[in-house]
N, C-alpha and C positions, 0 to 999 in steps of 0.2 A: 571330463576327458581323462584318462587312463592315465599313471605317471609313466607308462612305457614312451607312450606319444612323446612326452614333452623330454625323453630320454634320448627319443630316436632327434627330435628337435634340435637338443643338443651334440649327442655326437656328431652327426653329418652335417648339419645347418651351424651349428655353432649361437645357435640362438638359446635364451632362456624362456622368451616369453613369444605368443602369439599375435600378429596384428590381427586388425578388425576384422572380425568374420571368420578366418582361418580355421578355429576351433570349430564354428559349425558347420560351415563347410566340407572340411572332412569326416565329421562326425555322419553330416548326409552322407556320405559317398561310402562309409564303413558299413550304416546302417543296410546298404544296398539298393540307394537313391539313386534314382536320374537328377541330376544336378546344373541348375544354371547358374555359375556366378558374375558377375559382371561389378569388376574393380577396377577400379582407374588405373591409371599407366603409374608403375612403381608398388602399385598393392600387392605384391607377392602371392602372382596365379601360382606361378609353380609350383610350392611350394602346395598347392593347394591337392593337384594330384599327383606330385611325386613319392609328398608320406603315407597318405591313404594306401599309395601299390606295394609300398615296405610291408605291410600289417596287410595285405590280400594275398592268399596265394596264386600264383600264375602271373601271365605277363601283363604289360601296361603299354598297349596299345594307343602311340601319340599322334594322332593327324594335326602336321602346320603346313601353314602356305609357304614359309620365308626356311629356304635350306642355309643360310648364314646362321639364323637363330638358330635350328634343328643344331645344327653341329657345333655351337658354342653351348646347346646344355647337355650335349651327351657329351663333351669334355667336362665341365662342371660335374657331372655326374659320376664321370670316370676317376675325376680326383678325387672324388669324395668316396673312391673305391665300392661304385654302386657300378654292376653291370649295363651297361648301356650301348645300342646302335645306333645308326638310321640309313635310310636307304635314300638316296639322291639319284638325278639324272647325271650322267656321266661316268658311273661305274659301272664296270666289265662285268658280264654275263659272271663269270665264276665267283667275284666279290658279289653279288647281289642273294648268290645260289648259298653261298655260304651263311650269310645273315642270317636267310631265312632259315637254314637248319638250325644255326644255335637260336633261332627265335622257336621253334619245333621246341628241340632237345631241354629246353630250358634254362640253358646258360645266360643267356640275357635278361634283367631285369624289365627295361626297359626299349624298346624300340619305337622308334622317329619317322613317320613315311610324310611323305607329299599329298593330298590327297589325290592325284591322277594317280599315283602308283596303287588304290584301292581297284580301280577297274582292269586290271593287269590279271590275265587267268593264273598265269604263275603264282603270285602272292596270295589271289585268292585257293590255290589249292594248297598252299602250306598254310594259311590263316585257318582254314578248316579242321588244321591238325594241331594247331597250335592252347596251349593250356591259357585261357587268356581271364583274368582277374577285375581287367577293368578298361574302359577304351575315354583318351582325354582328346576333347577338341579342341584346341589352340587358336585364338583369332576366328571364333566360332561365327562373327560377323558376317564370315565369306560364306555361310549355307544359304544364309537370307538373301534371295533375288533383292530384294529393297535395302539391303546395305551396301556401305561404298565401295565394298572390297569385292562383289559377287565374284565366287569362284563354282562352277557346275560341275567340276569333280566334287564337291563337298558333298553332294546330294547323293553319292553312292554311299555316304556313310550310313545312311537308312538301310540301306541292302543287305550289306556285311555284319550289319548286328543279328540277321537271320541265324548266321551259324553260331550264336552265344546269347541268344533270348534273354540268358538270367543276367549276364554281366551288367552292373551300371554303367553309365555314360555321363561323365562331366564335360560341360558346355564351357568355355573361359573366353570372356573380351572384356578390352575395357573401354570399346566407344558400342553403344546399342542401345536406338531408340528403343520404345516400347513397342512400337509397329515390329522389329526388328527383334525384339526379344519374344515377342510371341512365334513369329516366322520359325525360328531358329527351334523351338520345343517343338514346333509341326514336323519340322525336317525334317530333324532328326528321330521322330518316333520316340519324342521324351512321354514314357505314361508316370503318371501320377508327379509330376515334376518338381522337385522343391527350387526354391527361387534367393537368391541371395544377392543385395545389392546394395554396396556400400553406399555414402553418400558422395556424390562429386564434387560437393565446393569443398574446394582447397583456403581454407580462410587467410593462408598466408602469402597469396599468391594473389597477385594486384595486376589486373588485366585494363591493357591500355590500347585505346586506337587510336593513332596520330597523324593526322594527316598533314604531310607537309610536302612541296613539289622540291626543296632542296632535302635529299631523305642521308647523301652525304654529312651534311654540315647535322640534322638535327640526330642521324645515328652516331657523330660522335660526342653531344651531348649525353644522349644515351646512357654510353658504355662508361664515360666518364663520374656522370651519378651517380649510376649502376654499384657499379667497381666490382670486382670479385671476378667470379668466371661464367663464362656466358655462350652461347651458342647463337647464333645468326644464320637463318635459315634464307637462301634464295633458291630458284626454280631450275635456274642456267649457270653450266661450270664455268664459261665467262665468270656470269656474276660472282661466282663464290672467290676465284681468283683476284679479281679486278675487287669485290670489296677487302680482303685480305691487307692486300698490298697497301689501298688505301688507307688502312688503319694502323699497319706497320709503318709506313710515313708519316703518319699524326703521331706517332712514340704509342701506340698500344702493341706488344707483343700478341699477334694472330699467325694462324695461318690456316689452311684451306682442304677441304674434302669432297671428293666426287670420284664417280664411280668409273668416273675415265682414268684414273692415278694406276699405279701398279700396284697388287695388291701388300708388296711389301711395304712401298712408301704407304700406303695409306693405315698399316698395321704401326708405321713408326710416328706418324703426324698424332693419330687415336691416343694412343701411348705418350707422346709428350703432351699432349693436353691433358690426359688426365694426370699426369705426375705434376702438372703445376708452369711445366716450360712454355708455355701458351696461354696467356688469359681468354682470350678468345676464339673461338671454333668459326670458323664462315664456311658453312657445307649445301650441298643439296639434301634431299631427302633419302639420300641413301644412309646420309649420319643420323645414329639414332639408338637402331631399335636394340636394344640388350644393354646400352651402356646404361649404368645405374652409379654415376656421378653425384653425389648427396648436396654437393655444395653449387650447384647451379645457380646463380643469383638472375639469372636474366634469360630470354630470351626472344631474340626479336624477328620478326618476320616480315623482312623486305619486300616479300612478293603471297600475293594472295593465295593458300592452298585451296583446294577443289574444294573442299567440303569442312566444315565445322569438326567429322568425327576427326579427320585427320588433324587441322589445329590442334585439338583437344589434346591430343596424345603426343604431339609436338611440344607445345605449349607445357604440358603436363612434365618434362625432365627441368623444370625450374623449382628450386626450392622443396626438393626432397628432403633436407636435413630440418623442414619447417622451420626455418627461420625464412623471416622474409625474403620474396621473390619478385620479380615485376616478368609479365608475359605481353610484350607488346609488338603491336603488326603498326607496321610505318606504312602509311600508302597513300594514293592521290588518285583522281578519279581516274586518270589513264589506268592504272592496277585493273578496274573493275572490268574497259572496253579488254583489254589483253589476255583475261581470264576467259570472259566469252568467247574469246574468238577462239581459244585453245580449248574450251569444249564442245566448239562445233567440228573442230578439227579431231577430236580425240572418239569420234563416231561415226567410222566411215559407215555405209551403207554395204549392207549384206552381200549384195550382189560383187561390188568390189572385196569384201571379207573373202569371199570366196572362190573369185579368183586369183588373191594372193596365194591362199593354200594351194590350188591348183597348179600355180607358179614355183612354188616353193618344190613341191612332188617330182614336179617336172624335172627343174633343174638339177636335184640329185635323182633323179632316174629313179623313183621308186613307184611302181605300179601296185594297184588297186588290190587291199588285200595282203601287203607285205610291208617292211620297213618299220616294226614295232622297236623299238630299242636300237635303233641306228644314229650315229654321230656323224657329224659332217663338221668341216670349217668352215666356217659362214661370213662369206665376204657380202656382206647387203648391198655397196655400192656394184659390185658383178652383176646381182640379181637384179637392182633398178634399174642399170641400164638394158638387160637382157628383154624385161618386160615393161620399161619405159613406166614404172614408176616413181612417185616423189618421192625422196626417203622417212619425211614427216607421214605421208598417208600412208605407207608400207611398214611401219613403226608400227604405228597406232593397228593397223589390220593382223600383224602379229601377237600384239599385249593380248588381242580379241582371241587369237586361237590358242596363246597361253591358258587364259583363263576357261577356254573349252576344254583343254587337257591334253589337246591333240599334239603342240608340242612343247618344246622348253630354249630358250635361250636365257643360260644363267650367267650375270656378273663373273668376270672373270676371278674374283673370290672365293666364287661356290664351285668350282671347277677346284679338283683334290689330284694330289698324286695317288697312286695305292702300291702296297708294297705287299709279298709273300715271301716267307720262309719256306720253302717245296724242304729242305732237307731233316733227315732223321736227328735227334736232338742229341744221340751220341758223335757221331759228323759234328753235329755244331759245335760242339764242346770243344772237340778236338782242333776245330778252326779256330775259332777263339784262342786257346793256349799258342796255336802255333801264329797265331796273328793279332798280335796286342791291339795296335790302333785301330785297326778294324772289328776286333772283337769290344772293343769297349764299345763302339757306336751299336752294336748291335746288342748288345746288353742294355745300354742305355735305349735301345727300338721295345725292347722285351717289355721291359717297365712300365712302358708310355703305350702300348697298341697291344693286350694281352693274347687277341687276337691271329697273330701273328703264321702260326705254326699250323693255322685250319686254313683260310682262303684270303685273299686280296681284301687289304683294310688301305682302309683310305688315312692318309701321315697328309704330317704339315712340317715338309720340312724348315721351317722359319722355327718354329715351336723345340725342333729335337733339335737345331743347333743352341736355340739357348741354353738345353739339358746340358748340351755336351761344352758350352763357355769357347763357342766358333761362332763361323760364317756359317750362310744358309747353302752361301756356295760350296765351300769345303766339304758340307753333307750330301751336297747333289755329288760333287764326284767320288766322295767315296761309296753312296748309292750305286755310283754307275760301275765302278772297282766292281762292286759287289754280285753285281749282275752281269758282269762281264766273268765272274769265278760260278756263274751258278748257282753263289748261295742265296739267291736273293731272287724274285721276279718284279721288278721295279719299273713303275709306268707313270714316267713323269707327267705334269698337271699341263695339259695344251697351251701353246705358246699364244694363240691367236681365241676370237669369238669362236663358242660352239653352236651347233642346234640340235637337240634330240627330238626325234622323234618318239612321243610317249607310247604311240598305238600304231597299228596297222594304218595305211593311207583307206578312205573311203570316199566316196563318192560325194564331191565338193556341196553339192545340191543336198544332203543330209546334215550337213552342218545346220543345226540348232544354234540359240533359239527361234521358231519361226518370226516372220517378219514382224505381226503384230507384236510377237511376246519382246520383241528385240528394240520396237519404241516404248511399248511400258518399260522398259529396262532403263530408256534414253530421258523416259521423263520424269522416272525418281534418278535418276542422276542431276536431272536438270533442278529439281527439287533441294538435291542436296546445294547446288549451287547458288540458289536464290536464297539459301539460310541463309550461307558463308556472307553472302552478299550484303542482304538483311543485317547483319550484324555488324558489318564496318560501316554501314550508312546510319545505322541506328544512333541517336544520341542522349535517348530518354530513361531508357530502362539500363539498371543495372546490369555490367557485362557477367558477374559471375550468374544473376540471376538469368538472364538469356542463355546463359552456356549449359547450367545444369536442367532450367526447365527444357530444352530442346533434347535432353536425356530421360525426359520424364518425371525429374523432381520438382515439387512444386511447390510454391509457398516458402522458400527460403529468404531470409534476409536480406538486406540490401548488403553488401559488400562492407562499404562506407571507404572504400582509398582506390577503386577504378577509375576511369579519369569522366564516367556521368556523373558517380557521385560525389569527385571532388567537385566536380562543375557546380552541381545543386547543395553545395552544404560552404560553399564559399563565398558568403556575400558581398557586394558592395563596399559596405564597411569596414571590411577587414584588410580586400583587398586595397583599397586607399591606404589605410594604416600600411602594410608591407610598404607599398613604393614610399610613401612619404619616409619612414624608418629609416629605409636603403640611400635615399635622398638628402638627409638630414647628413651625413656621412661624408660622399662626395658627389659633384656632379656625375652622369652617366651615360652612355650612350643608349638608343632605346633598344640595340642589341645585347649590351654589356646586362639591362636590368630584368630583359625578357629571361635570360641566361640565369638570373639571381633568384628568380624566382620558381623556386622549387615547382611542379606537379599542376602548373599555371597555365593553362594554353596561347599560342602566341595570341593568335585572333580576339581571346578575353583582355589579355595585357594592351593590345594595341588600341581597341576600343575605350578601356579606361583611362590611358594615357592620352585620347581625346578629350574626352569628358574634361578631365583635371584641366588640361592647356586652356580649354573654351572657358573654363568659370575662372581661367586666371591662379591657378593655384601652383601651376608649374610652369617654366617658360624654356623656349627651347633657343641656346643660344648659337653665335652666328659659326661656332665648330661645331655643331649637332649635336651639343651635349642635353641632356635634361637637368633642369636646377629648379630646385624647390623657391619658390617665393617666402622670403622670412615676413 
């Protein structure tokens, strides 16, 4: 590779060297390859089409699913003084209009879309005009009908390479079977495809299934072992609270994240964990994606996730700094009936899919044909009582028309203020001088959103008051000063739930996929569920080797420290030697020794400590201690 490469590596990235694969990877993508890579969670995708677009000219076309990640890498990108957009649901007509010229004009390097925002004639008639160098898929997972994630906007991305025939296309995930990785080269119209695949065992990372019915008392064994910092994943924002607290009572410093919190408190919780003021994270699955925390020593998962790719990539923020990790799921057979029942619950039938859309049209009044880009406030309990839905099945019938493209209801985090400068830059100038405090906020806006002076850019004001060493509130009113003098068009981030409508309303009865294609849908989901399943009932096969062969790699070694093959490499004879050692010491209780015994399972501990009692070798005395016979 060029030493320009490993220049540009350094400048912006601040790296000296390459991880695995990177170098040929963008080497494909220079060469003017179609490109699949598929790295594990923490392999540094980006990196894989962000240099490549440095060294192509024209722009770098990003389709993600996830608008929190889109806009944490065009900040990332924006520090590193790399032009960068994206286009989300919830921005105004004229911020959207403006994107897309400077994605036209050439001023942006980079731009972020959603994949629904591909079937939008708008973007598609500035994408026509646009000088485009290279197009990156993100969580490329979501094209393949047989991946966890299916998203049916993905599939337009086949369409849209019509108007750039020559341009390469990089494919990036890091969970995808082989079934799944070929899918993903059809969809996409990958010809001559090169194929790049790191390998997924994490050697340092020691994968454990525990089943125990008190998951309290043995997760604070756990975290205790453990020690360092850790994350704890459950399903329900109860849970994540209720174990928090739990663990702050036992003297471990945690605390808690879900997508119910405000989006400030949960940006200051994020923040004291990663500075260290938290040993422990207890979140749902909305903690996660982007944070790249090196020192994760553990993580454990109190509740069963849907599918093995999600573990994976769960699991996988443990022991990025490769030193030693442990990734363990606590459960008991109730986990397994609870999981079922929430995928039967997580597939409504078409018929109802589509009369929630039809309910949804209804209640904001938008007729057949209209309603592309409309926002509403979205009160769901209004809407269930109005249509005598459940709110559990009226969820799950919306996640379904999410992923059709038809609309969007995003975390109140991915919901942005946006801000415009409308006034000429001599005006500004002259405001500024005549208005110190407010001229420095908007100096310090300049800096931060380059943007600014062509159309409505979407700001964080959390972000520009830490520029400015204030509150976030002190910036919203002087935003609102500002807008009340004109110089400013400032539209603050919705106070409540939103819902966009991505597209015109159509006639409920055209809602895809047909009914057959909608149970093949139901029973590779059900597929993935009997892995997940499969894998916590399993006791025989090593867990790294079940986790990487179900990605396709085969023939790797056994682990030798997950808790099958401690089971199978710990004999008999050893185990006696331990208790008796511990024994020799002082008497014990048969909790104090289960407890002493590092990586042991209780049920092998309990079993041998019959054995010993029956042949007379230990005696248990009349306070329940255990005592070695001399």
């Amino acid at each position: 590779m060029d030493d320009a490469h490993y220049l540009l590596l350094k400048k912006y990235w601040g790296y000296t060297a390459f991880r695995p694969l990177q170098e040929d990877i963008i080497d494909s993508i220079l060469q003017g390859h179609d490109t699949l890579a598929l790295l594990p969670t923490g392999g540094g995708k980006s990196l894989c089409y962000q240099l490549p677009a440095l060294l192509r000219e024209g722009l770098c076309l990003v389709v993600s699913p996830l608008i929190a990640l889109m806009k944490d890498q065009v900040q990332q990108l924006n520090d590193r003084h790399l032009k960068a957009a994206c286009l989300t649901a919830g921005m105004s007509p004229d911020t959207v209009t403006a994107v897309l010229n400077n994605a036209v004009s050439g001023s942006i390097k980079f731009l972020y879309v959603s994949p629904e925002r591909l079937r939008q004639r708008r973007f598609i008639e500035h994408f026509r005009q646009m000088k485009v160098g290279m197009i990156a898929v993100d969580e490329a997972h979501c094209v393949s009908q047989w991946g966890y994630d299916f998203r049916p906007p993905y599939l337009q991305i086949a369409d849209i390479r019509a108007y750039h025939p020559a341009v390469p296309l990089i494919a990036l995930t890091a969970t995808a079977t082989p079934t799944v990785a070929d899918d993903i080269c059809l969809r996409l119209l990958m010809k001559d495809c090169r194929r790049f695949q790191a390998s997924f065992v994490r050697p340092n990372l020691a994968y454990m299934v525990i089943r125990d019915s008190d998951k309290s008392r043995r997760l604070l064994r756990i975290v205790n072992r453990a020690g360092g910092t850790g994350i704890i994943y459950t399903r329900s924002r109860r849970g994540a609270q209720t174990t928090a607290r739990f663990l702050e009572d036992s003297g471990i410093p945690a605390t808690f994240y879900h997508a119910g919190l405000p989006a400030a408190e949960r940006d200051r919780r994020q923040a004291d964990w990663m500075n260290g003021k938290y040993g422990v994270m207890v979140a749902t699955n909305a903690f996660g994606m982007g944070i790249d925390k090196p020192d994760v020593r553990f993580v454990v998962h109190l509740d069963l996730p849907e599918s093995l790719e999600a573990y994976f990539q769960e699991a996988g923020r443990a022991g990025r700094d490769g030193q030693k990790a442990y990734a363990v799921v606590l459960t008991d057979e109730s986990d397994l009936v609870r999981l079922q029942r929430d995928f039967d619950s997580n597939y409504p039938t078409l018929h109802f899919i589509r009369n929630v859309y039809r309910a949804l049209c209804n209640f904001f009044r938008i007729p057949v044909g209209s309603g592309a880009d409309t926002q509403f406030n979205f009160d769901i309990e209004a809407i269930c009582r109005a249509y005598n839905f459940t709110p559990r099945d009226f969820y799950s019938a919306c996640q379904f028309l999410e992923r059709e493209g038809l609309i969007s209801i995003p975390d109140q985090e991915e919901t942005t203020s946006t801000l415009y400068i409308p006034v000429a830059r001599d005006e500004l100038y002259r405001f500024q001088v005549d208005h110190q405090r407010l001229g420095d906020l908007l100096q310090v806006l300049m800096r931060m959103y380059p943007g600014l002076l062509e159309g409505d850019v979407p700001v964080d004001e959390r972000k520009v008051a830490t520029r400015c060493y204030t509150e976030s509130v002190e910036v919203v009113k002087m935003l609102d000063e500002l807008n009340a003098m004109h110089i400013v068009r400032y539209h603050p981030r919705p106070k409540g739930p939103q819902i966009y409508f991505l597209s015109e309303r159509i006639d409920e009865k055209l809602i895809q996929p047909s009914d057959e294609h909608y149970g093949l849908l139901k029973a590779s989901a059900r597929k993935r569920l009997e892995a997940m399943m499969a894998y916590v009932r399993s006791d025989e096969v090593c867990r790294s080797q079940q986790l990487v062969s179900y990605f396709g790699e085969q023939k790797t070694a056994k682990c030798g420290y997950c808790d099958v093959c401690l089971r199978s490499t710990r004999n008999t004879e050893t185990l006696d030697e331990d208790i008796i050692i511990l024994l020799r010491k002082n008497a014990m209780s048969p909790i104090a020794l289960v407890e002493a015994l590092n990586n042991v399972e209780y049920n092998d501990v309990r079993n041998k400590l019959r054995e010993m009692l029956d042949k007379g070798i230990l005696t248990l005395t009349p306070e329940g201690l255990l005592r070695l016979n001399r």
